[in-house]
N, C-alpha and C positions, 0 to 999 in steps of 0.2 A: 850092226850098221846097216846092213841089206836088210834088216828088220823096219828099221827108222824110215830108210827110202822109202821102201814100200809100201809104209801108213802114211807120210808125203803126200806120195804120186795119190794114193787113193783115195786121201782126203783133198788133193788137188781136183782132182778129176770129182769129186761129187762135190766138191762146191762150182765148179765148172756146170755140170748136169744140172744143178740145182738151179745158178743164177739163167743158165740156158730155158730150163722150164718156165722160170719167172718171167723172162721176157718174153716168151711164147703163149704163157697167161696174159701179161699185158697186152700182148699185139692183138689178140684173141678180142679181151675185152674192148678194146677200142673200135676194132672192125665191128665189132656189135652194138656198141653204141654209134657209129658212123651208121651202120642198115639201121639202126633204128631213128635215128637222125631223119634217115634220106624216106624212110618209110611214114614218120608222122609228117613230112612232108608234102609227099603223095598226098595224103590225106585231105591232110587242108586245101591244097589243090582242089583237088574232087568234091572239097564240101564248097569250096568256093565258086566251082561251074556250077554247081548244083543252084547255087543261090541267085547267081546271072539270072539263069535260067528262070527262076522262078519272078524276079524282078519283072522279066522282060512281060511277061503272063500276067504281071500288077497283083500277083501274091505275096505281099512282104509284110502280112499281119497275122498274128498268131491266132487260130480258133479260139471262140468264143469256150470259156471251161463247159458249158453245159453239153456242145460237142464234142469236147474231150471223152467228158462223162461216158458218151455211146461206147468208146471203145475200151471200157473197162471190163473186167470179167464181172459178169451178173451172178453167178452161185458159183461156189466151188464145196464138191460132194464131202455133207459131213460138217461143212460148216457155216454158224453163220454170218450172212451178209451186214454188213451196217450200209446205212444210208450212203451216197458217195458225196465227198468234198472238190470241194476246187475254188479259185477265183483265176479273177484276169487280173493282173496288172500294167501300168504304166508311170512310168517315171523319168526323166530327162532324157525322152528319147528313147528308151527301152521300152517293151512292150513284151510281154510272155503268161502262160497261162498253163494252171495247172489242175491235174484232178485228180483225186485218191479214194480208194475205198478201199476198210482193213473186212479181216475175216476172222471168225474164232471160233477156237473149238475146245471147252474147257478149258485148259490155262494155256494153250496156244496159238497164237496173233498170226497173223499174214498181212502183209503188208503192201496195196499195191499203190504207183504213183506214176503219173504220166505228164510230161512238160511241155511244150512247146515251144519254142525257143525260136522261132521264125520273124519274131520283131524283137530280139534281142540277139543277132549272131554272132554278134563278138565274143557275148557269155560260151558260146556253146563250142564254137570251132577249137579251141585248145581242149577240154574234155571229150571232145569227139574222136580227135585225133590220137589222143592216149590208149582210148578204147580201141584203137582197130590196131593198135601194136603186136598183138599176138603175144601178152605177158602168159608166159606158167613158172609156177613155183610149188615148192612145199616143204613146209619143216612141218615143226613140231606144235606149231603154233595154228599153223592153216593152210590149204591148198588155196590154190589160185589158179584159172583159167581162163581160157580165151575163147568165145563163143560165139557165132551167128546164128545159132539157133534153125540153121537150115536159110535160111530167107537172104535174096541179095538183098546189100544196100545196109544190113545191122550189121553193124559189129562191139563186142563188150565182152567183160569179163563177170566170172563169179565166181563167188571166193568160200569160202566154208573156214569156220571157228572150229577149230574141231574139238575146243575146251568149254565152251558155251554152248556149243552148237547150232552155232547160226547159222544161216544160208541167205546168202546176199547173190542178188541178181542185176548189173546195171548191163544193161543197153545202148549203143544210139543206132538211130534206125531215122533212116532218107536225110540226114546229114540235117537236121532239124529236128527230133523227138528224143526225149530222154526219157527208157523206162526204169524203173526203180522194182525191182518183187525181193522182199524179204521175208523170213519166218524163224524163229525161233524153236529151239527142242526138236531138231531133225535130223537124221542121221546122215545125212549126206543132200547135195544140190538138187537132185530131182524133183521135188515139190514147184521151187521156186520159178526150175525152168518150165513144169507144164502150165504153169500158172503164167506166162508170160505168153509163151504160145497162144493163150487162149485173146488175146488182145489184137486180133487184126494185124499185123506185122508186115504181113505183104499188102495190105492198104496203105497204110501209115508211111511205108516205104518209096510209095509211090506217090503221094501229096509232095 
């Protein structure tokens, strides 16, 4: 009978500990989604003075893509360049403009791309704000990170396939540029990040 008790109280007591943990996981979780709440908020705040700002200065149009073009990386060692892409568009009031140039090297792609989003900021303010959340993760499938790359004003993540091998780089930078660096067949992020480096960052950031 003191036998019976005692498996009771102890199975009382770890379903007790158990359901205690669980609400301690849920409270947990929620606080983190509340700071992350209050943090892509921040965000949008700050992308949003940032835009005043540039209003008041009669900035509210997106560079021309061939000036995009300037701040693309021109060589990168080892591989080669293709010519650089881009256009400008406009459409019911949107306005944004983009430029790209890939790189190869035998059967390996790079892939850069640069947005502007200055006459289009409704597109960009939600995407912007995701990026400066500070995501990290990782299973089995892929790492994920959170990145400035040194520079105020970017923030973004990049993520690595660790079954493909991808390496994926997104940015936003001065709360109006989107940069994109991806590559294919690489062991890990570092490619992608020095290849983003090489793009003016702290100019960009300050437009």
């Amino acid at each position: 009978m003191k036998t019976f008790v005692t498996v009771l109280l102890g199975a009382a007591l770890l379903t007790g500990c158990e359901q205690a943990q669980k609400a301690k996981e849920s409270y947990s979780a929620l606080s983190k989604l509340k700071d992350a709440g209050e943090k892509m908020e921040a965000n949008m705040d700050a992308a949003k003075t940032q835009r005043e700002e540039r209003v008041k200065r009669g900035d509210t149009l997106s560079l021309p893509y061939k000036e995009l073009q300037a701040f693309l990386p021109t060589e990168l060692s080892g591989y080669t360049a293709a010519n650089p892409t881009g256009q400008s568009m406009k459409m019911s009031g949107i306005a944004f403009s983009t430029a790209g140039r890939d790189f190869t090297k035998d059967s390996v792609t790079v892939k850069t791309e640069l947005i502007d989003y200055n006459g289009a900021n409704q597109l960009y303010q939600g995407a912007s704000a995701m990026l400066g959340l500070g995501m990290e993760s990782e299973d089995d499938e892929q790492i994920t990170k959170s990145t400035t790359l040194g520079v105020d004003g970017a923030s973004g993540m990049a993520t690595y396939r660790k079954k493909d091998r991808q390496a994926e780089l997104m940015l936003a930078v001065g709360n109006r540029f989107l940069i994109k660096v991806s590559a294919d067949k690489q062991p890990d992020m570092e490619l992608v990040e020095s290849v983003a480096k090489q793009m003016q960052l702290e100019k960009l950031a300050e437009m």
